[in-house]
Wavefront OBJ file of the C-alpha trace (Angstrom):
o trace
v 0.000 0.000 0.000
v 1.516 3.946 -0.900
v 0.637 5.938 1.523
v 0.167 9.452 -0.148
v 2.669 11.707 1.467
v 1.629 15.201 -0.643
v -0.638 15.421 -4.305
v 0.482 18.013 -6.619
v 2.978 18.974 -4.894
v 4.690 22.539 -5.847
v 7.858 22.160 -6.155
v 9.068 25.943 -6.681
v 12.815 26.647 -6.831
v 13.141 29.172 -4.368
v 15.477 30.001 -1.332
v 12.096 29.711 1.148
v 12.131 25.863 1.532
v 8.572 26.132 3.651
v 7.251 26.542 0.169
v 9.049 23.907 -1.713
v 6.257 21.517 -0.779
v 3.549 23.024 -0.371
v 0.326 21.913 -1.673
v -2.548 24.714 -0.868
v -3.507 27.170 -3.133
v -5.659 27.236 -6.151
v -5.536 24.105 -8.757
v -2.532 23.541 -10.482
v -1.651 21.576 -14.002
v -0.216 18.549 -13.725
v 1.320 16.580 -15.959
v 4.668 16.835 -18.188
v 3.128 19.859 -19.055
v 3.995 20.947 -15.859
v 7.626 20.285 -14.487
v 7.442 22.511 -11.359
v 4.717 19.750 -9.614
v 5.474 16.556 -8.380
v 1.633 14.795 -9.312
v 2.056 12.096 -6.657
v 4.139 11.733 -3.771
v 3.966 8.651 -1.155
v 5.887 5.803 0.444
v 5.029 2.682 -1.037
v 5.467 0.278 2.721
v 5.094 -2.991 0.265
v 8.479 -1.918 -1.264
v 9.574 0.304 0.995
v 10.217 2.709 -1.412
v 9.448 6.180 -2.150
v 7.245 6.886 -4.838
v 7.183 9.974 -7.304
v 4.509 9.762 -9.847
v 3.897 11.776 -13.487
v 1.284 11.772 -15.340
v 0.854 12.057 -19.014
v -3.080 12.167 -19.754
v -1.823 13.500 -23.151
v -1.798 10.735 -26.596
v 1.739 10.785 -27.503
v 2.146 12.773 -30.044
v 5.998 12.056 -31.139
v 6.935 16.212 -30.858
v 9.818 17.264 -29.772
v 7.883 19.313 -26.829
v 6.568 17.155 -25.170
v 9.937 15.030 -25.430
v 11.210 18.632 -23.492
v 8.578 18.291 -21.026
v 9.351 14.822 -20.221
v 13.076 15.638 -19.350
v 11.916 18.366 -17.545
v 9.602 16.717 -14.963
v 12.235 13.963 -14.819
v 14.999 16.698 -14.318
v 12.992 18.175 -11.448
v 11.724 14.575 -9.619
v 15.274 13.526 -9.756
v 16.343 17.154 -8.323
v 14.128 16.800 -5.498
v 15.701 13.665 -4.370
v 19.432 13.706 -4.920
v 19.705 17.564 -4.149
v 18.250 16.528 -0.435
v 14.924 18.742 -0.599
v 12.766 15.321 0.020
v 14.413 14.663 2.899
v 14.775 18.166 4.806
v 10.772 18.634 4.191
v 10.402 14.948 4.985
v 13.164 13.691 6.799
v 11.518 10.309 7.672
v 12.796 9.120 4.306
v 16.212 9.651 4.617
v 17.968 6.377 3.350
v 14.816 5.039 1.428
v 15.039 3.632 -2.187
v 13.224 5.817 -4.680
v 11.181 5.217 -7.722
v 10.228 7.204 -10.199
v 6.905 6.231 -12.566
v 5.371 7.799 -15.606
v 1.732 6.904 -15.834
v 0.011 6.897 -19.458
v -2.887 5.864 -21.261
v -0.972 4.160 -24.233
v 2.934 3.282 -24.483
v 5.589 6.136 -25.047
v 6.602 5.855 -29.219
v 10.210 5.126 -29.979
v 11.822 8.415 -29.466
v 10.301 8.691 -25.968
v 11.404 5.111 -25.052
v 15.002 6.093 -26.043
v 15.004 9.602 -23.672
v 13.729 6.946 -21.191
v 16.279 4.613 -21.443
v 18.888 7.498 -21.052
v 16.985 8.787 -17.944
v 16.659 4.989 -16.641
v 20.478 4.082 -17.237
v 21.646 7.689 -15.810
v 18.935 7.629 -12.682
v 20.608 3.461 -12.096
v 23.798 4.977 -11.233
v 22.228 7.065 -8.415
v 19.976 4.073 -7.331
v 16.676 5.613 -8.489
v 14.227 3.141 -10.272
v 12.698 4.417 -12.744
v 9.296 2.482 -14.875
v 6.790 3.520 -16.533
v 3.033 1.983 -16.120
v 0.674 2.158 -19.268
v -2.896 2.167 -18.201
v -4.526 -0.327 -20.299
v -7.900 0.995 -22.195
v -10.977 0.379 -19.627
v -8.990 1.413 -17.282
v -10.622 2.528 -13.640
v -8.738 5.903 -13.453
v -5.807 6.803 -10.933
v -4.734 4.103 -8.780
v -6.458 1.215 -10.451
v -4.639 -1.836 -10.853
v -6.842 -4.330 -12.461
v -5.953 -3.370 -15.834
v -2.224 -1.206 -16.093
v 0.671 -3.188 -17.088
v 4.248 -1.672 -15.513
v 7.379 -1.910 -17.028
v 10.628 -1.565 -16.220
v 12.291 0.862 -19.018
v 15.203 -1.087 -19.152
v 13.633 -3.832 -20.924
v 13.547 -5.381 -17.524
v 10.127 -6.785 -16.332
v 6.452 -6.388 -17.462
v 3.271 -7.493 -15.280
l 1 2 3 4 5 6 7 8 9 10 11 12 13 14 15 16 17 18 19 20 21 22 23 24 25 26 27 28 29 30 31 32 33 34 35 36 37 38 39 40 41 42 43 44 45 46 47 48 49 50 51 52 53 54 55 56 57 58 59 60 61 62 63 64 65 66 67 68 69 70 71 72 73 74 75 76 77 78 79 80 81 82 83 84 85 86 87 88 89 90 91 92 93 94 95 96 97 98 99 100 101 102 103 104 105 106 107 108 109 110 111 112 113 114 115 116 117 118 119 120 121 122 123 124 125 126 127 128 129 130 131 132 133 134 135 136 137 138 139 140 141 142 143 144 145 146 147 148 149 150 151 152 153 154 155 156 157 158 159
């Protein structure tokens, strides 16, 4: 079970780390469209883990922008944890494994699984896991699992 630490979390770059996580205000996007929010954020206690989620509600569409965006929100998730802002506003996870996950409605096209595999081999070295999880069609919505398959982008494992 995750247990959800903070949901669309903010993740401003600013000298005031009180706001780095902060999650009130108005609505925010989400998304690779957005790189400055972390969508999810929990501890998953069955892996003991910590979990970052993104989100891509978008159809792939093979640009080169939203190949940007995906960087981005990778560059920032992988900020937060190796630059040691996750554990000063959370310092109960000092020394966990983390794990990054893209969630998507179909799988990434070739040029997206090859920025994936250079994320996955350079985010290995720092032991960060990364997958991503393609929500099959009939899909329940966020945090179903009776119909996503994960995979690991190495070429690893698929379930």
């Amino acid at each position: 079970m995750t247990k959800v630490i903070c949901h669309n979390a903010n993740v401003n770059r600013s000298d005031n780390k009180s706001n780095f996580m902060s999650s009130g205000g108005p609505a925010v996007l989400t998304g690779l469209a957005n790189p400055a929010v972390i969508d999810l954020f929990g501890f998953d206690s069955a892996h003991g883990e910590v979990l970052l989620v993104m989100n891509e509600p978008r159809a792939w569409d093979g640009g080169d922008e939203q190949l940007h965006q995906l960087q981005e929100k990778f560059n920032a998730y992988a900020s937060f944890v190796l630059d040691g802002e996750m554990t000063s506003a959370h310092p109960e996870l000092a020394g966990k494994k983390a794990r990054i996950e893209l969630r998507c409605d179909q799988m990434p096209p070739e040029p997206a699984l090859a920025l994936l595999q250079a994320i996955h081999d350079q985010l290995e070295l720092q032991e960060i896991k990364v997958e991503v999880v393609v929500r099959a069609e009939g899909s329940c919505g966020e945090g179903c699992g009776c119909h996503s398959s994960t995979a690991t982008v190495a070429g690893g494992t698929s379930s």
